[in-house]
C-alpha positions in Angstrom: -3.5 22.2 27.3 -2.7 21.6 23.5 0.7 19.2 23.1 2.5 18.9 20.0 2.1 15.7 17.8 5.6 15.8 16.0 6.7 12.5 17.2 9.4 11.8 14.6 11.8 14.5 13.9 12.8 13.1 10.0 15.9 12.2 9.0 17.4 15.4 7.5 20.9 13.5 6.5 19.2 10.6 4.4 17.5 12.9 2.8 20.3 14.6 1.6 22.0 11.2 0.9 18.7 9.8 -1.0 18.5 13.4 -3.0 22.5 12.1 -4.3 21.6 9.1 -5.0 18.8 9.8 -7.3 20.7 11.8 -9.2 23.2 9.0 -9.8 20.9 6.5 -10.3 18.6 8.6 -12.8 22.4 9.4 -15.2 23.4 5.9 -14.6 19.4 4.4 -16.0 20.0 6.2 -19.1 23.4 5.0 -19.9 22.6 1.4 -19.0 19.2 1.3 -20.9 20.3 2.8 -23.9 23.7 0.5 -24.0 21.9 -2.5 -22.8 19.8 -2.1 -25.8 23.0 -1.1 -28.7 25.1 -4.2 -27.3 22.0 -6.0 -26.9 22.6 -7.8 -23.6 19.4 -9.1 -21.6 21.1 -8.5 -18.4 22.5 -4.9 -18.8 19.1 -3.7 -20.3 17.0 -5.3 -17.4 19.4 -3.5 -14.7 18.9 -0.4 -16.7 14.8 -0.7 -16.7 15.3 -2.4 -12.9 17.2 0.8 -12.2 14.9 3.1 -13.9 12.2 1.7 -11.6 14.6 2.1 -8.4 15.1 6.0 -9.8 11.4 6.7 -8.9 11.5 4.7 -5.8 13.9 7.2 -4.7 11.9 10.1 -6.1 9.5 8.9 -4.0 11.4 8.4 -0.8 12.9 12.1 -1.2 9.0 13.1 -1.9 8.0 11.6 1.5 11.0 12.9 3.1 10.0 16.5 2.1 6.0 16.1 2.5 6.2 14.7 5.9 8.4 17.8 7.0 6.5 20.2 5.4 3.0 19.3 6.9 4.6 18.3 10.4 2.9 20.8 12.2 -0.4 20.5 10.2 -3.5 19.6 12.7 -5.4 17.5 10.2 -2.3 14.6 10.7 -3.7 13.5 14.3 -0.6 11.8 15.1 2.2 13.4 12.8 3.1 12.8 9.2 5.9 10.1 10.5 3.7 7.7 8.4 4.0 9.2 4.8 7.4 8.1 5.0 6.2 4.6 5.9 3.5 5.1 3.6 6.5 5.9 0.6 8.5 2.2 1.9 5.4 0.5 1.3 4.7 1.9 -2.1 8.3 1.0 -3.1 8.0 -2.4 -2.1 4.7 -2.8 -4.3 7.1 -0.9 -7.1 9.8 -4.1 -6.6 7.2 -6.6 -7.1 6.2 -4.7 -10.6 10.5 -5.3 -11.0 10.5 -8.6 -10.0 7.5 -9.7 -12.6 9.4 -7.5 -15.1 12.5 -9.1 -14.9 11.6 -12.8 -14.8 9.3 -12.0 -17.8 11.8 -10.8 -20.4 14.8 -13.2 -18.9 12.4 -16.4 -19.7 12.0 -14.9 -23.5 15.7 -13.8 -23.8 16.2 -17.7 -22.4 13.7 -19.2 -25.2 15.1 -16.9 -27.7 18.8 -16.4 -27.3 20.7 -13.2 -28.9 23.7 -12.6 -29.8 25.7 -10.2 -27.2 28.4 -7.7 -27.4 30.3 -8.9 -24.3 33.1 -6.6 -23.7 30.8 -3.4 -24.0 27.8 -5.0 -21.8 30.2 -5.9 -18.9 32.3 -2.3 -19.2 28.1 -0.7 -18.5 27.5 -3.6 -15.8 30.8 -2.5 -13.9 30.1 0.8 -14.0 26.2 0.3 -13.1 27.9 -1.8 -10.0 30.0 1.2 -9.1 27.1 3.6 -9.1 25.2 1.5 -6.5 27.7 1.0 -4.3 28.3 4.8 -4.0 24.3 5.3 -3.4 24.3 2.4 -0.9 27.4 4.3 0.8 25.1 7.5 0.9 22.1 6.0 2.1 23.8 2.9 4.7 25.1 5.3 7.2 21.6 7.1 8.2 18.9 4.0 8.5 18.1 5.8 12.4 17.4 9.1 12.5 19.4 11.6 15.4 16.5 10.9 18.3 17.1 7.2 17.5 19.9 6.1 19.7 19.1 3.3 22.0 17.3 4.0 25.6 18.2 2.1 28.4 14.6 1.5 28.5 13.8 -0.4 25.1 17.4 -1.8 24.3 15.5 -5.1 23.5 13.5 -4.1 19.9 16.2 -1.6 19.0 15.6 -2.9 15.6 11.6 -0.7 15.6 13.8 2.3 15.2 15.2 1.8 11.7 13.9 4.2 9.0 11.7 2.4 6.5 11.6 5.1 3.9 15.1 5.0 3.8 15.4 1.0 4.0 13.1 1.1 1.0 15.4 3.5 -0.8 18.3 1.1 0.1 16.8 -1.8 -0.9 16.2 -0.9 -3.9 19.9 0.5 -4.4 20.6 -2.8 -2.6 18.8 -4.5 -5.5 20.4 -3.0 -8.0 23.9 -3.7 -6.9 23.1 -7.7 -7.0 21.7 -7.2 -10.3 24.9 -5.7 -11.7 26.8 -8.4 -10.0 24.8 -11.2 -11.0 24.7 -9.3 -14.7 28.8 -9.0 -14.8 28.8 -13.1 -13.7 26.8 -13.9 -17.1 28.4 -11.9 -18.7 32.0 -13.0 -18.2 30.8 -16.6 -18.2 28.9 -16.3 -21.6 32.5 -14.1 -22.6 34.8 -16.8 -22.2 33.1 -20.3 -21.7 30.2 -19.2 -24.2 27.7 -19.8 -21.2 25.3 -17.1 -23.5 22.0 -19.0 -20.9 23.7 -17.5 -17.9 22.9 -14.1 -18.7 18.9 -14.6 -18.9 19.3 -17.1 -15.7 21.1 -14.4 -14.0 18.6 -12.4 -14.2 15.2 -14.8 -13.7 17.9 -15.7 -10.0 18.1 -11.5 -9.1 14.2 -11.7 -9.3 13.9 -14.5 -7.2 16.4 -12.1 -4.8 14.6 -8.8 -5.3 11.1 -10.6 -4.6 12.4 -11.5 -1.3 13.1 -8.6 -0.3 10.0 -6.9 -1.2 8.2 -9.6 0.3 10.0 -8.9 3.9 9.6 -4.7 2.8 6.1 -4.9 2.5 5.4 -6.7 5.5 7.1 -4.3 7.7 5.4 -1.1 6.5 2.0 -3.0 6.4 2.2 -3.9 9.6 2.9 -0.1 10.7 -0.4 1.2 8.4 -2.4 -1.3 9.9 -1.6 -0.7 13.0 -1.1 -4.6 13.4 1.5 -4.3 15.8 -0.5 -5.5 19.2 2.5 -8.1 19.7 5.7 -6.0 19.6 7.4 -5.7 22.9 6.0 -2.6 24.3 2.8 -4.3 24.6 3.8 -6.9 26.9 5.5 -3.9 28.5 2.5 -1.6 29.3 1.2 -4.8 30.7 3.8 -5.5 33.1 3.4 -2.1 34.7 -0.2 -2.2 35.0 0.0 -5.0 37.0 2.8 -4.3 39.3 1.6 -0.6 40.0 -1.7 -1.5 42.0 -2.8 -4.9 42.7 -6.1 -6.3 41.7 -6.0 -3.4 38.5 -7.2 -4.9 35.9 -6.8 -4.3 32.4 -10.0 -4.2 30.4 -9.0 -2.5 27.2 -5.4 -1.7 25.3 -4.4 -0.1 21.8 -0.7 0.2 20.7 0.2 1.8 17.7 3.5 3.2 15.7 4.0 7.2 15.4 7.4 7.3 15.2 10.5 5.3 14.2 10.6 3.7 17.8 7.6 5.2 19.4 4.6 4.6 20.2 1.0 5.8 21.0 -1.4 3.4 23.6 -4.7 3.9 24.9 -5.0 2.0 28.1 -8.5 1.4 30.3 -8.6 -0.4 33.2 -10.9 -0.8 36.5 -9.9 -1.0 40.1 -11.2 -1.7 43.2 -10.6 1.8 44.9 -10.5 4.9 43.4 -7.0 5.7 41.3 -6.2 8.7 39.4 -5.7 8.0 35.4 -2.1 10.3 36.0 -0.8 7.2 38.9 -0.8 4.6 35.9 0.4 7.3 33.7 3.7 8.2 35.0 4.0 4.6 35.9 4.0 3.9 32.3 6.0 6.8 30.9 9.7 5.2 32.3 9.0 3.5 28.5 10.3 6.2 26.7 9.7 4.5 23.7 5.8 5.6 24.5 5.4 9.3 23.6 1.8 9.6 23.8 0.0 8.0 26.8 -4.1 8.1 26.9 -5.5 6.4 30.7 -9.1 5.4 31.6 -10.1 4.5 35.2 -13.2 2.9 35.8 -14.2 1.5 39.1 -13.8 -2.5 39.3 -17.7 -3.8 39.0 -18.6 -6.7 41.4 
């Protein structure tokens, strides 16, 4: 009998919040770019350009949103669409290291070449560029697990599996922008009033350093899900556990894990025994883990 592969249900209230927030981030760009560029400060016009880049991030995290929902029930997805969105994080995380290489590049020639700056309009854009990203963060924080999310009694230990990486990508890069802005309104008032004019080009070669790190940590996470290098997360140790306590002398020959859903998993398990056990014994055994959604046993008969 035919079973549905719609493992992950989306997250139909981030989108909504990520659709708001590109909207603010996209008016915002042009403002900061083009006054970045008229009062000529460094750090204003790379959180414009930064946030220009973060505008299509979250173009692409709405994209993903809408794709993955739209071919959910297509048959050619053997295990749901869940992964475009992971697919979408990924891709943003590769667009933050094209931020990070942009930034540090034109804060080291802004830093060899100093310019003169038009402080009181630069920090005016930079406060209200701060403002902007704390309102997307505020639309985007409050849905990072999607409705089927909430902790089971069952897999309370990685609770953390079940956060949204399309949307922490989207955040992130809102996230990004916000310590930009700060770090831009620091130089600014410090090259203002103390005539500190380097901090404004330092500021911005230390939010690359930030923003690197976080794409660094970004792109791990999704590549481990589109690998499907995951064959030490909790569940595995899990699916093991039961094996071995529901018959004695069962042993396990052959195991794949794998992501479908934020929190949920897919395993192929084959094992031999010494008398003969129906695949559907170590089956329900297994499925008191509700974190696994999609069960596949082999029984083969223990060789001697």
């Amino acid at each position: 009998m035919r079973h549905t592969h719609i493992f992950d249900e989306g997250n139909p209230l981030a989108e909504r919040g990520t659709l708001w927030a590109l909207i603010l981030t996209s008016v915002t760009m042009v403002a900061e770019i083009a006054g970045g560029w008229y009062f000529n400060s460094m750090a204003v016009l790379a959180d414009g350009w930064h946030m220009s880049s973060h505008a299509l991030a979250l173009g692409l995290s709405l994209l993903a949103y809408v794709v993955a929902r739209r071919y959910a029930s297509d048959p050619r997805f053997a295990f749901g669409t869940w992964k475009i969105e992971v697919l979408a994080g990924y891709t943003s995380a590769i667009l933050l290291v094209l931020v990070v290489i942009s930034m540090a590049w034109q804060s080291i020639e802004r830093l060899l070449e100093p310019a003169a700056i038009h402080f009181d309009h630069a920090i005016v854009l930079a406060i209200v560029g701060l403002l902007v990203n704390l309102v997307c963060a505020w639309l985007l924080k409050g849905h990072s697990h999607s409705h089927d999310d909430e902790p089971h009694h069952h897999h309370e230990p990685h609770d953390h599996h079940h956060h949204d990486l399309n949307l922490r990508a989207a955040y992130l890069h809102v996230l990004a922008d916000a310590a930009t802005s700060v770090l831009a309104i620091i130089a600014l008032i410090g090259g203002k009033f103390w005539g500190l004019v380097w901090l404004d080009p330092v500021m911005g070669i230390v939010g690359a350093i930030l923003v690197a790190l976080w794409s660094v940590g970004l792109m791990r996470d999704t590549g481990r899900i589109l690998l499907d290098a995951e064959m030490d997360a909790p569940v595995v140790g899990e699916i093991q556990a039961v094996i071995t306590e529901a018959q004695a002398g069962a042993e396990l020959t052959d195991l794949h894990v794998w992501r479908v859903g934020k929190g949920k998993y897919a395993c192929i398990v084959a094992l031999s025994t010494a008398k003969p056990v129906e695949p559907a014994f170590f089956k329900d055994r297994l499925q008191i883990h509700e974190e696994l959604v999609h069960i596949t046993v082999e029984v083969n008969p223990l060789r001697s």
